[in-house]
VEXTI-101799 format. One record per residue (C-alpha): x, y, z; residue in one letter. Coordinates in steps of 0.05 Angstrom, whole numbers, plus 5000, padded with zeros to 4 digits. Example, Ala and Ser with C-alpha at 12.3 -4.5 7.8 and 13.67 -1.06 7.14 Angstrom:
# VEXTI-101799
524649105156a;527349795143s;
//
This chain:
# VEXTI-101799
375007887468x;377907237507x;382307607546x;376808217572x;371007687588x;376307327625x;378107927666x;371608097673x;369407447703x;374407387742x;373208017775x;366507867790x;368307147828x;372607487867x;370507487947x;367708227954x;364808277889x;360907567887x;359507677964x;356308307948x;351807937890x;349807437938x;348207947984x;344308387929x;340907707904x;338207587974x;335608257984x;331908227922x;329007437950x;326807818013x;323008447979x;320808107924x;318607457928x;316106917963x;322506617980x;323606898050x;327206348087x;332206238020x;333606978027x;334606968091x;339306438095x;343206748038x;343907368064x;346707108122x;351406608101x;354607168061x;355107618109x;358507088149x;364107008096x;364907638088x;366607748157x;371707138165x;374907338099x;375508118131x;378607808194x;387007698195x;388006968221x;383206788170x;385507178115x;393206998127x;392206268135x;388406208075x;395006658034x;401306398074x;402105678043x;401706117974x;407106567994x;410906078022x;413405687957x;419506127948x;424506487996x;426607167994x;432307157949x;439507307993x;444907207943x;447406757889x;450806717829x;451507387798x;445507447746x;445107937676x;438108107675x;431508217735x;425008127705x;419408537737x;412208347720x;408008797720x;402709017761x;397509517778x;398810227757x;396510857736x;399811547710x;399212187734x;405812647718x;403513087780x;404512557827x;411512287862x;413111757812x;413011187858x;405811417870x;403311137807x;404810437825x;398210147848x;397409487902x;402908977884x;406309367839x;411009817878x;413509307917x;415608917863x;419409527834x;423009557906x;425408887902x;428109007831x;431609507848x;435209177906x;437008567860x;439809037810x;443509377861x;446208657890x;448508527811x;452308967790x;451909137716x;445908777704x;439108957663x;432409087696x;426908887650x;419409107660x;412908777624x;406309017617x;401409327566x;397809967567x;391410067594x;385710277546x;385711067567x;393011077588x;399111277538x;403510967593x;404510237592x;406109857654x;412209647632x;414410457619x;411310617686x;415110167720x;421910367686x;420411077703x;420210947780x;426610537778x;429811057746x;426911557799x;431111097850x;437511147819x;437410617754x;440410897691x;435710867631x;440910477595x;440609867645x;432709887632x;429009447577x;421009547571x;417309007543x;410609367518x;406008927495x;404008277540x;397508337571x;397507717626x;403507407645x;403006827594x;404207277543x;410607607587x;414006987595x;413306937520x;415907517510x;422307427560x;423206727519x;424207187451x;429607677494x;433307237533x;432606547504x;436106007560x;440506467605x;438406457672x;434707097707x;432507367758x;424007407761x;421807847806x;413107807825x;409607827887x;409807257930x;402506997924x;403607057847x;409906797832x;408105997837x;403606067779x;408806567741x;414205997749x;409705587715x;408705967655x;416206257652x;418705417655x;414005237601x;417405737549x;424105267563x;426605907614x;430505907669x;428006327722x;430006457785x;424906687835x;424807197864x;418607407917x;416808087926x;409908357967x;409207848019x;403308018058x;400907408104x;403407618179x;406807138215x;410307608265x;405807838333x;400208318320x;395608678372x;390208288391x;384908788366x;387708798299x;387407968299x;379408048316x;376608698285x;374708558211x;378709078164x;378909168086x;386409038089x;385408308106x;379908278066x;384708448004x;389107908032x;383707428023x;382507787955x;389207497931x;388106827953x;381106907904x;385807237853x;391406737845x;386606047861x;382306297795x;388506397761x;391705747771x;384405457751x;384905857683x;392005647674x;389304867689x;383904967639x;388505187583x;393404567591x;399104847626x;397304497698x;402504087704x;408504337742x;415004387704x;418803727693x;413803247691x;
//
């Protein structure tokens, strides 16, 4: 019950989805009551953020110092196992596998797969639980794309039955106890993953996937026209600054060796 009001709450704080009940709340001042100047104001300081949220310097200022926590990973000592969290996904045995990988998740798979390809004879391990009307978990999904690029089945492990990544890094404590590993999340997400993966006594190393604040020149309309993709951008930033709030609230603020 916890963990579905949580996800349901945290949906709704997130920038489009509270914007758009400001919005609604305003439009109901304005029709139907006598609170025309509140509504008024509402309306359009919610409009406002909506538009500097949808607009790419914005967006990507407010996700870069996120990102920015941990490198792309370029070598190192050889590791035995990539972790993969798991992301969005769906499963449609019509579609190109890699098709069923919604938002972050794809990416992610990507980057496994190059890190299993820069270790060779290491595991790839996927997390993730099954959505309520879908016999696939994430986990399996995510195995089944990797093996679409070229990773044997027997190199794969699926871990089936976390639901948040609290309950993954739990589940990577039972498998791999101390040895070090590769964990592989998208950028914006990985600070707070560290977190959790540390506190189970792990030894992670991290490894970014999905970076999405642009650093590198863009055309000057696409810096000043207002687009959903920057507003997802900004989405993140509401995504992962409610997590680490949730992850404050349960205890597990502090970062790992103090």
């Amino acid at each position: 019950m916890l963990f579905e009001l949580k996800k349901y709450l945290g949906g709704l704080l997130l920038p489009l989805p509270f914007l758009m009940l400001l919005m609604g709340i305003a439009i109901v001042l304005l029709w139907f009551s006598r609170w025309q100047k509140t509504g008024r104001t509402l309306l359009t300081l919610s409009w406002l953020a909506l538009l500097l949220l949808s607009l790419q310097p914005v967006a990507d200022r407010l996700l870069k110092p996120i990102e920015s926590r941990y490198p792309t990973w370029r070598g190192g000592p050889p590791v035995e196992d990539i972790v993969v969290l798991g992301g969005g996904y769906t499963w449609n045995p019509e579609w190109a596998p890699s098709s069923n990988l919604i938002n972050n998740s794809l990416p992610r798979v990507a980057e496994g797969v190059r890190l299993w390809l820069a270790n060779p004879g290491s595991r790839m391990i996927f997390t993730g639980y099954s959505a309520p009307t879908n016999p696939v978990t994430t986990a399996e999904a995510g195995a089944r794309v990797a093996e679409s690029l070229g990773v044997p089945r027997s190199a794969i492990i699926t871990l089936d039955s976390p639901r948040d990544t609290e309950e993954e890094a739990a589940a990577v404590a039972q498998l791999l106890g101390d040895k070090p590993f590769l964990l592989v999340s998208s950028a914006s997400h990985l600070p707070r993953a560290m977190i959790f993966f540390q506190r189970q006594g792990l030894h992670p190393i991290a490894a970014p996937a999905n970076q999405l604040a642009i650093t590198s020149p863009l055309q000057t309309w696409e810096k000043v026209m207002p687009s959903p993709l920057w507003l997802m951008h900004s989405d993140r930033v509401g995504y992962e600054t409610l997590g680490r709030l949730w992850q404050w609230l349960k205890g597990r603020s502090a970062q790992p060796g103090e």
